[in-house]
C-alpha positions in Angstrom: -22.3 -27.6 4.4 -20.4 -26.0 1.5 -16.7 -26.6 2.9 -17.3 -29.8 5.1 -14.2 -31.9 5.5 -11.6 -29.0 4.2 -9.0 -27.8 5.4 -8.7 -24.1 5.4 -6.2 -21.7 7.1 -7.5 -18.4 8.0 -4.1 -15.8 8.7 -5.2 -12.7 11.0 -8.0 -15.2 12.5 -7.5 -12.8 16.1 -9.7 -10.3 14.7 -11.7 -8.4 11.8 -12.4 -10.5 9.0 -9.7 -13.5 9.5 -11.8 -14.2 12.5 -15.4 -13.7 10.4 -14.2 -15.8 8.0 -13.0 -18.7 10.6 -16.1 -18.9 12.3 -18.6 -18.3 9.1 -16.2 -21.2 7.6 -16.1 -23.5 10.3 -20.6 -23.0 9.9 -20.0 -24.6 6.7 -17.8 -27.7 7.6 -14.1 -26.5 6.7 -11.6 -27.9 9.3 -10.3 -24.0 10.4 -6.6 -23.2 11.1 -6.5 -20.2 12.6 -3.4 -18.5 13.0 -2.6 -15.1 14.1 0.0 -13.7 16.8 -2.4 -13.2 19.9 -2.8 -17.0 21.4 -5.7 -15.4 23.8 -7.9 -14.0 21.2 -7.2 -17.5 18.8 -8.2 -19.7 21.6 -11.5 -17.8 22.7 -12.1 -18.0 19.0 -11.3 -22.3 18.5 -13.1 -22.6 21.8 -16.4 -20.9 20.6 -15.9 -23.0 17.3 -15.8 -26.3 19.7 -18.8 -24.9 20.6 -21.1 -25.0 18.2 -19.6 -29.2 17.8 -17.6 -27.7 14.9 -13.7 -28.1 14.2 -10.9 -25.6 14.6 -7.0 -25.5 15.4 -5.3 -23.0 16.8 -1.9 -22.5 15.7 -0.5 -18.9 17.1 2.3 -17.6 14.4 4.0 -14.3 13.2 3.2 -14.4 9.9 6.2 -12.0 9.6 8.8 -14.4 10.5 9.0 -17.1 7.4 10.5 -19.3 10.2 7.3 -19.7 12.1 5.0 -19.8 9.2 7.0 -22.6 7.8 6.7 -24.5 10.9 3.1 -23.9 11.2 2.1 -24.9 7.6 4.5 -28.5 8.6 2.2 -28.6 11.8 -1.0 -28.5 9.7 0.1 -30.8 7.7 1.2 -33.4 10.6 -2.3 -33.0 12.0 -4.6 -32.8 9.3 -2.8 -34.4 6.3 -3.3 -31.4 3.3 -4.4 -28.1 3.1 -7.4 -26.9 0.8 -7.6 -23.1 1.6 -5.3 -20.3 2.6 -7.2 -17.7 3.4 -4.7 -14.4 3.6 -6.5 -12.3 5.8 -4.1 -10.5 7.9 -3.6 -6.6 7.1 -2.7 -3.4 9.6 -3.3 0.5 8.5 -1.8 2.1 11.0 -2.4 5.8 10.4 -3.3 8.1 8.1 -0.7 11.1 7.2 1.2 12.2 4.5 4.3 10.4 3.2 7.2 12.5 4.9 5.7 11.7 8.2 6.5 7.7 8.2 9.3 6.6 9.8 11.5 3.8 8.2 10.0 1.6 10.7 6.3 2.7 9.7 7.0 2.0 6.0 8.7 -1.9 6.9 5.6 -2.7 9.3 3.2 -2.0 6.6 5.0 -3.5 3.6 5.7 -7.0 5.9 2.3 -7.4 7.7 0.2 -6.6 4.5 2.5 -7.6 1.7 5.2 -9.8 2.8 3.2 -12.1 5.3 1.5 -13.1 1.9 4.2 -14.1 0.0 5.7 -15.9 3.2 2.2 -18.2 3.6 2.0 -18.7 0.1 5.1 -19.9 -0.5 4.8 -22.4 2.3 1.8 -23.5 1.3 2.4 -24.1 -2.5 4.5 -27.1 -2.8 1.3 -29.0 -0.3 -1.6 -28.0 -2.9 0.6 -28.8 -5.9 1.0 -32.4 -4.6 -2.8 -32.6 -4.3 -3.5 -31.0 -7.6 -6.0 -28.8 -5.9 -6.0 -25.6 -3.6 -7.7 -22.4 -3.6 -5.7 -19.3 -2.3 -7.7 -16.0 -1.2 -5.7 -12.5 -0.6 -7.7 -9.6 0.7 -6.8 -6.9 -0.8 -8.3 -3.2 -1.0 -9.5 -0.6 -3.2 -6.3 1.0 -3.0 -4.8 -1.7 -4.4 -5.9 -0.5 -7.6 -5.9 3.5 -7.4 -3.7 5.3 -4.5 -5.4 7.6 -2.3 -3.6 10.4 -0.6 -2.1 9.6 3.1 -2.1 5.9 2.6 1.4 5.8 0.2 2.8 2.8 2.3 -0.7 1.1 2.3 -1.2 1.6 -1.2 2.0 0.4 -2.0 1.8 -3.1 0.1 -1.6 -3.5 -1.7 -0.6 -3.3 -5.3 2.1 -5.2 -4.7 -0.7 -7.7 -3.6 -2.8 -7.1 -6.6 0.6 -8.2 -8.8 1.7 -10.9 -6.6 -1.8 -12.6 -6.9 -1.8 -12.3 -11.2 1.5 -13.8 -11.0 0.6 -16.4 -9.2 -2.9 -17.5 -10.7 -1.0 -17.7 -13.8 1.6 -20.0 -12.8 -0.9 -22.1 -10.3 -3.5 -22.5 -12.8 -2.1 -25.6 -14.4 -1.6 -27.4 -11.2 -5.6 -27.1 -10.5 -5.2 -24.2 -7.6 -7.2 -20.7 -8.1 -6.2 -17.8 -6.7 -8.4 -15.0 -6.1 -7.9 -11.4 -4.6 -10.7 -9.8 -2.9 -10.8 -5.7 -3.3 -12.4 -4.5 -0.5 -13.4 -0.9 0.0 -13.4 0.3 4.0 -13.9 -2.0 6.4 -15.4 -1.6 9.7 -12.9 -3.1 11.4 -9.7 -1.1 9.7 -11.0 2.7 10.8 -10.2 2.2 14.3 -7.0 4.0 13.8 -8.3 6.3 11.8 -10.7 7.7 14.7 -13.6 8.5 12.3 -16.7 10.4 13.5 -19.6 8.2 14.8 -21.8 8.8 12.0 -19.2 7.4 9.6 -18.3 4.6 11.7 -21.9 2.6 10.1 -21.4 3.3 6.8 -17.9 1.2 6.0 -18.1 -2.8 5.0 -18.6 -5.3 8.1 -15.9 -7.9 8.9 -19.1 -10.3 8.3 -20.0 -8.6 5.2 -16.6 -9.7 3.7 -16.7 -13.1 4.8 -19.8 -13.8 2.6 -18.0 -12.8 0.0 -14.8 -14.9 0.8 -17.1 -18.0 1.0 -18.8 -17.5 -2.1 -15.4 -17.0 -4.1 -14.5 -20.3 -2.3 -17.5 -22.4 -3.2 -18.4 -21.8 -6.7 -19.1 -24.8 -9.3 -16.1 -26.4 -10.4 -16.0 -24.7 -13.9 -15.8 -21.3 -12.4 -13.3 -19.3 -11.1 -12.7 -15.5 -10.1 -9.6 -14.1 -10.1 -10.9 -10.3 -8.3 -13.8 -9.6 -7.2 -14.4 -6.0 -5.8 -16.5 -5.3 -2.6 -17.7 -1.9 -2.0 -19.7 -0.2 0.6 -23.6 0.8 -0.6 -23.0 4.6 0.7 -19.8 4.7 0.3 -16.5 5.5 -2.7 -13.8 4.2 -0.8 
């Protein structure tokens, strides 16, 4: 078990690849924190953990609301004494359209659930791994983190912000022995739904579980490695 006996939170754990990632993690050991704003879907999920005889905690928060991620970091640390991962996994498209066509309430949803969620979890979670002298932080990002497509402005925007919140940050955290790395991810499977894409197109995207390989790898390589991006993209697909 590559992750037994750490302690991992997994944010947007309800669905998509926060909940591949909590099940394909607790597989390997890690104690799972899974947090998300649905306390249905987060229990079905810690109860098919229990399952299996593996370990999971379900701790329902808005990660947009630094009050209750605050309180839930303090709770992780009441019951399981540190935290090893923080897995930033929650995200939200919403539509597709040009820029004129978001309303002021559009743009904020975006920018808090994909952008400032992150530096709310983060920023909890710091002062813990610094205290250990170890941590390993994972943001999902996306391709479009790197270069804007048309009709996703406010997505593109959240997720280069992402891309220069996560540089910052493995520069500063380096020192204290805690990694950050940022995972660009081309479509996922799971994010289209919004979109309504034809049938044919719905196969061809990333899977929720193809991601979480990749979120395990980045978080179990050899002690003198480290990646601060690694890119994921579909076989068939540019985007």
């Amino acid at each position: 078990m590559a992750l037994k006996g750490r302690i991992a939170i997994i944010t947007g754990a309800s669905g998509g690849v926060g909940y591949a990632t909590a099940r394909l993690f607790a597989r390997q050991g890690a104690v799972v924190v899974a947090v998300a704003r649905d306390r249905d879907r987060l229990e079905w999920l810690v109860g098919e953990i229990a399952a299996e005889g593996l370990q999971g905690v379900s701790l329902p928060t808005d990660v947009t609301d630094p009050v209750q991620v605050q309180r839930m970091v303090d709770q992780t640390m009441r019951l399981l004494g540190r935290i090893d991962v923080l897995i930033n996994g929650v995200g939200a498209v919403l539509k597709l359209a040009p820029l004129e066509q978001f309303a002021d309430a559009d743009w904020n949803y975006i920018i808090q659930t994909n952008l400032t969620s992150i530096f709310y979890t983060t920023r909890a979670v710091i002062p813990h791994m610094k205290n250990q002298h170890s941590g390993t932080i994972l943001n999902i990002g996306a391709r479009i983190g790197k270069q804007g497509i048309a009709n996703f402005a406010p997505l593109c925007a959240a997720k280069f912000g992402i891309t220069g919140l996560s540089q910052a940050l493995a520069q500063e955290l380096r020192p204290y022995n805690i990694f950050v790395t940022t995972v660009f991810a081309g479509m996922i499977n799971p994010d289209i739904h919004p979109l309504n894409p034809v049938e044919g197109f719905r196969r061809q995207p990333l899977s929720a579980d193809d991601v979480a390989q990749a979120i395990l790898w980045a978080c179990t390589l050899p002690p003198s490695l480290r990646v601060d991006e690694l890119p994921l993209m579909p076989r068939q697909l540019d985007m």
